[in-house]
C-alpha positions as protocol buffer text, in pm:
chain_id: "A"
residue {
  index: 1
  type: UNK
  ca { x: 0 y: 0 z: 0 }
}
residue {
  index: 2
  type: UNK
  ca { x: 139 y: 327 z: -119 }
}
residue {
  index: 3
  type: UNK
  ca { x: 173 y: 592 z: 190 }
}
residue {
  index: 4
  type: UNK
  ca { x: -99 y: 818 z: -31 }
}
residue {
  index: 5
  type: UNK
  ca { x: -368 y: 507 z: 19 }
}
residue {
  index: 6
  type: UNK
  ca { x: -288 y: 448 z: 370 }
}
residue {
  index: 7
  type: UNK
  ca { x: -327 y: 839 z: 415 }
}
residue {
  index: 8
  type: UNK
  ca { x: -665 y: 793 z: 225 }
}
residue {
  index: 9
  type: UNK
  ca { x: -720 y: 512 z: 430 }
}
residue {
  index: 10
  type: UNK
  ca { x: -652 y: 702 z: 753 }
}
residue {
  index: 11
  type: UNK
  ca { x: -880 y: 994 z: 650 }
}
residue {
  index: 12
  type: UNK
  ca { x: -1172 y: 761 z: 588 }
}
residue {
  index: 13
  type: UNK
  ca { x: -1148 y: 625 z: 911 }
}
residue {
  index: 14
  type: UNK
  ca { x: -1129 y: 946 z: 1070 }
}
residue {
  index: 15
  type: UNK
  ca { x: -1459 y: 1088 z: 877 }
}
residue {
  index: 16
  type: UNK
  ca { x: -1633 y: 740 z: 964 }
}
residue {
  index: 17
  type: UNK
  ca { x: -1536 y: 689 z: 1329 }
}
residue {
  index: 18
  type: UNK
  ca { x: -1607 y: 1133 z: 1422 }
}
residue {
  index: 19
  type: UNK
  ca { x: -1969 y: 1025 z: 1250 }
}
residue {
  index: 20
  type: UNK
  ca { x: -2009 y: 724 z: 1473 }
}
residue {
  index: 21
  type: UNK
  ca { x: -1863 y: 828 z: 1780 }
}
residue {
  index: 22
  type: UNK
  ca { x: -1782 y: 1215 z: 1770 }
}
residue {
  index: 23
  type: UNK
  ca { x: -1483 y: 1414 z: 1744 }
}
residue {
  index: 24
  type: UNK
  ca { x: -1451 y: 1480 z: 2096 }
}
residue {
  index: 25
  type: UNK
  ca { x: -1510 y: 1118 z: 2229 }
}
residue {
  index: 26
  type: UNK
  ca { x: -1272 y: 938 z: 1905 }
}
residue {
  index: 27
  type: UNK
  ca { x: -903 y: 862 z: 2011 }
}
residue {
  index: 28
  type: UNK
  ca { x: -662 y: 827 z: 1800 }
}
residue {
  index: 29
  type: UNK
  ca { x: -655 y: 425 z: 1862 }
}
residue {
  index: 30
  type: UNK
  ca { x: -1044 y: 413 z: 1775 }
}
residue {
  index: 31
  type: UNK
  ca { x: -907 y: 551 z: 1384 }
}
residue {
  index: 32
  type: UNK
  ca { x: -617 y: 346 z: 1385 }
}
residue {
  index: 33
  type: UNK
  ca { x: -809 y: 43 z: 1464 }
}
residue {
  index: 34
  type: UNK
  ca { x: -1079 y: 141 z: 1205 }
}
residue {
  index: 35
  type: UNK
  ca { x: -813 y: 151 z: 967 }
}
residue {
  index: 36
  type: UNK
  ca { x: -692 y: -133 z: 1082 }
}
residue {
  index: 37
  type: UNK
  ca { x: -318 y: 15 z: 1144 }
}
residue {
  index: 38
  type: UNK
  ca { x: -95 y: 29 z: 1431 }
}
residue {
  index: 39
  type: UNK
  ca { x: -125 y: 357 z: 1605 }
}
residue {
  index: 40
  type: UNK
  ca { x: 247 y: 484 z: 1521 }
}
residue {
  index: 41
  type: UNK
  ca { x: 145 y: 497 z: 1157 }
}
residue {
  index: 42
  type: UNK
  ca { x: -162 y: 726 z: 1266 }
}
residue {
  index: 43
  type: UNK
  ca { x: 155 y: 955 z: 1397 }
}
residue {
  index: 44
  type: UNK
  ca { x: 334 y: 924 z: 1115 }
}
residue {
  index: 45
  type: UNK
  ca { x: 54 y: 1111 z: 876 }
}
residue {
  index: 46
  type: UNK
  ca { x: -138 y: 1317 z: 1098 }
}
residue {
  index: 47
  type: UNK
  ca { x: 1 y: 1471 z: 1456 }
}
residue {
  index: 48
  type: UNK
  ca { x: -270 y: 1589 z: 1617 }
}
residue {
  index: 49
  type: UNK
  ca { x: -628 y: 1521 z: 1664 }
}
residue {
  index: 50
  type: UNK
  ca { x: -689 y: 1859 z: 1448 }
}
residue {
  index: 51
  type: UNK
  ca { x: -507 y: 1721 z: 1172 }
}
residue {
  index: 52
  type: UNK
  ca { x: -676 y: 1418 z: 1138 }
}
residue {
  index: 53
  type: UNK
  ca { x: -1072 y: 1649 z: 1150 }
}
residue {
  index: 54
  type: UNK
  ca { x: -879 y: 1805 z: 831 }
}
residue {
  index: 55
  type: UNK
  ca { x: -837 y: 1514 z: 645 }
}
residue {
  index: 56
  type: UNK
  ca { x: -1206 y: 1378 z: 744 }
}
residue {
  index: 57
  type: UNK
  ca { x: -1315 y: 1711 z: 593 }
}
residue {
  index: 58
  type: UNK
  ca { x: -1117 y: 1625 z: 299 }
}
residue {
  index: 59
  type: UNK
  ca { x: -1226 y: 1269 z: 271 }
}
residue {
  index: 60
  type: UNK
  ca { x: -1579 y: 1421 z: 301 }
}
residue {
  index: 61
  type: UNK
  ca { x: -1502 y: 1614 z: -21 }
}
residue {
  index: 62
  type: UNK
  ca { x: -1360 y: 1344 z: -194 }
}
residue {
  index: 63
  type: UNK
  ca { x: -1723 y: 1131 z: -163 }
}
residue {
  index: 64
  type: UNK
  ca { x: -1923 y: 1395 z: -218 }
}
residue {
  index: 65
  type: UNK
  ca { x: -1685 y: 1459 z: -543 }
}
residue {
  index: 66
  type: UNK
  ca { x: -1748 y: 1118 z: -636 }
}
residue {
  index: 67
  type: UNK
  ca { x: -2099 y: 1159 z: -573 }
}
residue {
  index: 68
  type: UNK
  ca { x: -2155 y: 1437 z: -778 }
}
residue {
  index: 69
  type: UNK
  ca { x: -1928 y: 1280 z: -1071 }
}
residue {
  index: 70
  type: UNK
  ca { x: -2163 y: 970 z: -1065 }
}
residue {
  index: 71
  type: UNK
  ca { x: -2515 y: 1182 z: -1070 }
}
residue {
  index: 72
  type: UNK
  ca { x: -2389 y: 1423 z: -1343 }
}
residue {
  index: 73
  type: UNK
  ca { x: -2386 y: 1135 z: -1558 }
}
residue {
  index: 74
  type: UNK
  ca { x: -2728 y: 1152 z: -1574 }
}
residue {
  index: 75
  type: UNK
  ca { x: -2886 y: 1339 z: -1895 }
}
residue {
  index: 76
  type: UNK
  ca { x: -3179 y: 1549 z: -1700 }
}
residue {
  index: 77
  type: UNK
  ca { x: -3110 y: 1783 z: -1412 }
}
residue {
  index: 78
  type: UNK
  ca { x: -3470 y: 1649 z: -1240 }
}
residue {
  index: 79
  type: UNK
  ca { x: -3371 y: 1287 z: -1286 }
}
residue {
  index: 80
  type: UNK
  ca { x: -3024 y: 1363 z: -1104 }
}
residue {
  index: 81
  type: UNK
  ca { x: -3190 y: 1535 z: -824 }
}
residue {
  index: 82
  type: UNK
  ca { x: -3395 y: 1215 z: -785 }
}
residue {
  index: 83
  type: UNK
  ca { x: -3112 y: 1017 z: -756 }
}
residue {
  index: 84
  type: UNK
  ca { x: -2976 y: 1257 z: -500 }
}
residue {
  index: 85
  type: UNK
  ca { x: -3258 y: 1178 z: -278 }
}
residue {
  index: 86
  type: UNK
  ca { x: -3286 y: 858 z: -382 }
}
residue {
  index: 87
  type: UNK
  ca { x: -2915 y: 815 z: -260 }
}
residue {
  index: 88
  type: UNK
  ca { x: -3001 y: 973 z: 81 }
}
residue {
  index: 89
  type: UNK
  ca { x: -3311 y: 706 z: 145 }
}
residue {
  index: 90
  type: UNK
  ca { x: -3081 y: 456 z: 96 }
}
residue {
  index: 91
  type: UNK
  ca { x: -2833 y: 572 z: 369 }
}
residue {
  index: 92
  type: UNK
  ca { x: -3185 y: 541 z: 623 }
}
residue {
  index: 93
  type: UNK
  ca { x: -2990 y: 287 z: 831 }
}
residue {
  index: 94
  type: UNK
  ca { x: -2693 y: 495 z: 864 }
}
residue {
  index: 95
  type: UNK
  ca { x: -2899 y: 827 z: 958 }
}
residue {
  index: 96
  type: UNK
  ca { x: -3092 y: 638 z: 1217 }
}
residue {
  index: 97
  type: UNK
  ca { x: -2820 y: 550 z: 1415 }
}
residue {
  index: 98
  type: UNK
  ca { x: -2573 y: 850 z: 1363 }
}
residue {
  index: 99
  type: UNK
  ca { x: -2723 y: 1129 z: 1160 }
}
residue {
  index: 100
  type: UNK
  ca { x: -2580 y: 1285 z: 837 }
}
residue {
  index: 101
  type: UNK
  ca { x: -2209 y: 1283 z: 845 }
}
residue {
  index: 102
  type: UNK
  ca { x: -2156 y: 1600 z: 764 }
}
residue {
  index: 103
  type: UNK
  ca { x: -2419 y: 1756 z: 946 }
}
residue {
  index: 104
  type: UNK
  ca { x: -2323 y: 1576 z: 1218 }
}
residue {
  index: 105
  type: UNK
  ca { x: -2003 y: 1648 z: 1201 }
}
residue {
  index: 106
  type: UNK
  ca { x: -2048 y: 2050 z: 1108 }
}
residue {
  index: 107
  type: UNK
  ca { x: -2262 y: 2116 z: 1390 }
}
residue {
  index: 108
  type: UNK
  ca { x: -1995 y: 1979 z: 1660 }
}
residue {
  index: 109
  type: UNK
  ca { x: -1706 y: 2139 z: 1470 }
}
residue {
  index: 110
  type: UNK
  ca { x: -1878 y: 2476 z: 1498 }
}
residue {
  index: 111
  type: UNK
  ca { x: -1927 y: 2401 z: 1919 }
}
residue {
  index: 112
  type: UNK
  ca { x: -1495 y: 2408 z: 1908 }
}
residue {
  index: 113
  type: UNK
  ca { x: -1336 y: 2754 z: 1975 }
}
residue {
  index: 114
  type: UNK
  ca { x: -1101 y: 2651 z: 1725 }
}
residue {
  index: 115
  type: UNK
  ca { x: -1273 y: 2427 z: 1506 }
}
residue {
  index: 116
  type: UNK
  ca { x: -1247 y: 2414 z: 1115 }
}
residue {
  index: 117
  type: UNK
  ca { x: -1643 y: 2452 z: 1090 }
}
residue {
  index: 118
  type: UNK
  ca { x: -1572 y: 2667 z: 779 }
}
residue {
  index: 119
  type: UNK
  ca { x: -1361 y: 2436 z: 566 }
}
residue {
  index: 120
  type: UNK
  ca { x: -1674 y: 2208 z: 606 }
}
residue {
  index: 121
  type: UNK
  ca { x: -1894 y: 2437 z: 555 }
}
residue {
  index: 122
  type: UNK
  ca { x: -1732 y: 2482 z: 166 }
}
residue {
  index: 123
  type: UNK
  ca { x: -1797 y: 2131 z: 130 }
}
residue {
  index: 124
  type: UNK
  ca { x: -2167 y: 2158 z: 224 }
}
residue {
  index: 125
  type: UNK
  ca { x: -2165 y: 2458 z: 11 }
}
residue {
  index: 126
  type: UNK
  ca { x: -2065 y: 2292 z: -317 }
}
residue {
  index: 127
  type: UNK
  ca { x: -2372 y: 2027 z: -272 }
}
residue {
  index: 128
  type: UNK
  ca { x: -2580 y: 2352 z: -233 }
}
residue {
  index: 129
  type: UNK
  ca { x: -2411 y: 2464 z: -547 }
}
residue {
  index: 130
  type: UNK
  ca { x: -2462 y: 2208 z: -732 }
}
residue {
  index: 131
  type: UNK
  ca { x: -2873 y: 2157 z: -663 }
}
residue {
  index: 132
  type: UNK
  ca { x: -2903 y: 2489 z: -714 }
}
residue {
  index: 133
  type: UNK
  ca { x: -2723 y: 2406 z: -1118 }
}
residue {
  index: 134
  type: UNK
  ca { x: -2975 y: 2141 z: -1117 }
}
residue {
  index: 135
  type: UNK
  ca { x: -3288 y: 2355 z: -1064 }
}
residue {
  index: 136
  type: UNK
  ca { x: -3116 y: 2683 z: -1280 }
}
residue {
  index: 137
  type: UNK
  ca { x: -3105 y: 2388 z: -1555 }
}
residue {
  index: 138
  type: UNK
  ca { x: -3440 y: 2260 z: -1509 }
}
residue {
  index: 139
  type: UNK
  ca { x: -3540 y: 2663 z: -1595 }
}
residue {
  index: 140
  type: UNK
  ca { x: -3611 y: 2800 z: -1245 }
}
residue {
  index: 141
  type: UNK
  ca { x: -3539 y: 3122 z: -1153 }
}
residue {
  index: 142
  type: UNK
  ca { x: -3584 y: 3062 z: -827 }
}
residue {
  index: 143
  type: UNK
  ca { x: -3311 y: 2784 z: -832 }
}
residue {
  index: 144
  type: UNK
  ca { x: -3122 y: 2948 z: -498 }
}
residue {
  index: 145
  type: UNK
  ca { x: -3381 y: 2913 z: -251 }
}
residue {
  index: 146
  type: UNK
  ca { x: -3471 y: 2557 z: -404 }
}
residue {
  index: 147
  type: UNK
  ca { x: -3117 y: 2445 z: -329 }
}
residue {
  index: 148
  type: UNK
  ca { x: -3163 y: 2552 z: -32 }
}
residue {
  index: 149
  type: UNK
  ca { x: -3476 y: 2382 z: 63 }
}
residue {
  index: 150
  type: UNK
  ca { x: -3391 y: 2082 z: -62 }
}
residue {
  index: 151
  type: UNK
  ca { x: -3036 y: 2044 z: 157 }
}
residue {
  index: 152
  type: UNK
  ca { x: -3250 y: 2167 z: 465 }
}
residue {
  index: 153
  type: UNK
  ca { x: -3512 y: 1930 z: 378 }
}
residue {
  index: 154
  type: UNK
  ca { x: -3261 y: 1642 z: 432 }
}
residue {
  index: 155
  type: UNK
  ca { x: -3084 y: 1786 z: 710 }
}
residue {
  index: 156
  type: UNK
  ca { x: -3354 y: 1815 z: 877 }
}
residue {
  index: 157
  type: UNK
  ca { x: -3523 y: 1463 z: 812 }
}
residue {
  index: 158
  type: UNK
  ca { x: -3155 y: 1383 z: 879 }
}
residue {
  index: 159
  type: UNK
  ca { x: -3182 y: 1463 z: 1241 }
}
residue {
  index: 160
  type: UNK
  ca { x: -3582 y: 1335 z: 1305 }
}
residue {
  index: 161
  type: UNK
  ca { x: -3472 y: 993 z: 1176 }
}
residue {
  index: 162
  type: UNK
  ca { x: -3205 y: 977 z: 1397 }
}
residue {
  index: 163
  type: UNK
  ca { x: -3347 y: 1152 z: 1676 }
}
residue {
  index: 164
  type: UNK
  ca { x: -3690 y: 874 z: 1662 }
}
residue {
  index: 165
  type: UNK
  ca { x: -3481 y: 585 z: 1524 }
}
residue {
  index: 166
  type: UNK
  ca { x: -3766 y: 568 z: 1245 }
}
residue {
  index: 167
  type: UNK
  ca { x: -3624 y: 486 z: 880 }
}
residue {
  index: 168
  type: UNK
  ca { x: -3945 y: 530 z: 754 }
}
residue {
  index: 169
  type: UNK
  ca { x: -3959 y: 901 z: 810 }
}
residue {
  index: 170
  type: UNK
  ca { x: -3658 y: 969 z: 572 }
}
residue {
  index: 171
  type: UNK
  ca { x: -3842 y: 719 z: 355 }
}
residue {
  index: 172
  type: UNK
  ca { x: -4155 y: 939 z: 370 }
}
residue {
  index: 173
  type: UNK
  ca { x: -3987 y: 1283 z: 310 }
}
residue {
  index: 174
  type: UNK
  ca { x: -3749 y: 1100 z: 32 }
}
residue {
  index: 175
  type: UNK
  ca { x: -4135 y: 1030 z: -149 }
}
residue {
  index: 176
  type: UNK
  ca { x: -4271 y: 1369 z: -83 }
}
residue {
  index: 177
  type: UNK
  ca { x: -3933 y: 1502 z: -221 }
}
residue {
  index: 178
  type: UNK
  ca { x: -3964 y: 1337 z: -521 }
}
residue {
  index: 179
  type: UNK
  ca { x: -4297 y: 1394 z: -572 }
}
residue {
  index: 180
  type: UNK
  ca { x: -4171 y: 1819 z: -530 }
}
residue {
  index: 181
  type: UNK
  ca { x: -3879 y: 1743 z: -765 }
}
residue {
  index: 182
  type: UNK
  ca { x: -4134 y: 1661 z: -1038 }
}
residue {
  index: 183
  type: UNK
  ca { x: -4384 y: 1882 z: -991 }
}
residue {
  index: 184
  type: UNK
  ca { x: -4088 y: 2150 z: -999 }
}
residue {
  index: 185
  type: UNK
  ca { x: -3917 y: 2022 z: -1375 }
}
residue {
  index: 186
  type: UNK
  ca { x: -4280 y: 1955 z: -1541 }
}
């Protein structure tokens, strides 16, 4: 494994285990054992705590790069806002038991004096970004405050199916969003 992929690796970790557990309660030895590394190596990349929340920002990036990459191959702005949603029903399981990662993660970073809420907070904003192409490309003027909705529509069903430990809420609100994504592109 070439020291770039174990870094990768590392950052992964770090972005899965501050999701599951919290930056404040994750050691060190939680990411190196969810990277399945000896703890030295975590040293070796990243010396602090901080610098290990950097790269979990960055490896949040990186999936929601891939993400995007994956729904822009679809021909029709409406159909890859579907599969956006579609994409966050799918991750029920994952929201019931820890939330959205990012949103999760964003609204403990900005509780830290010193915390890098901001460089997350770019990350969040290209997914914003991005809707907002999708409804300026389906013809709506009003494409900014769509965006908008539609992020805080998931945040927020984000935190009620967590907060109940009902996967059938973000099930409902994925439906009803779909249903608003359509009546919005015909």
């Amino acid at each position: 494994m070439t020291p770039e992929m174990k870094r990768d690796r590392l950052s992964a970790a770090a972005a899965r285990v501050f999701h599951e557990q919290g930056v404040e309660k994750t050691t060190i030895a939680d990411i190196a054992r969810a990277a399945e590394v000896p703890v030295g190596n975590v040293y070796y990349y990243f010396k602090t705590k901080d610098d290990l929340v950097h790269a979990a920002i960055g490896a949040h990036d990186d999936t929601l790069t891939t993400l995007l990459a994956e729904l822009d191959r679809l021909d029709d702005p409406a159909a890859r806002l579907r599969a956006l949603v579609q994409g966050w029903v799918d991750q029920r399981d994952v929201a019931v038991r820890f939330g959205c990662p990012s949103g999760t993660l964003a609204t403990e970073l900005d509780k830290r004096p010193d915390g890098p809420a901001g460089e997350l907070a770019q990350v969040m904003r290209r997914l914003v970004d991005w809707a907002q192409a999708q409804f300026t490309a389906l013809g709506r003027t009003d494409a900014p405050e769509l965006a908008v909705a539609l992020i805080a529509a998931y945040q927020g069903i984000s935190l009620l199916t967590n907060t109940f430990r009902d996967p059938e809420l973000m099930v409902a609100e994925g439906a009803r969003l779909q249903r608003w994504i359509d009546d919005l592109s015909s």
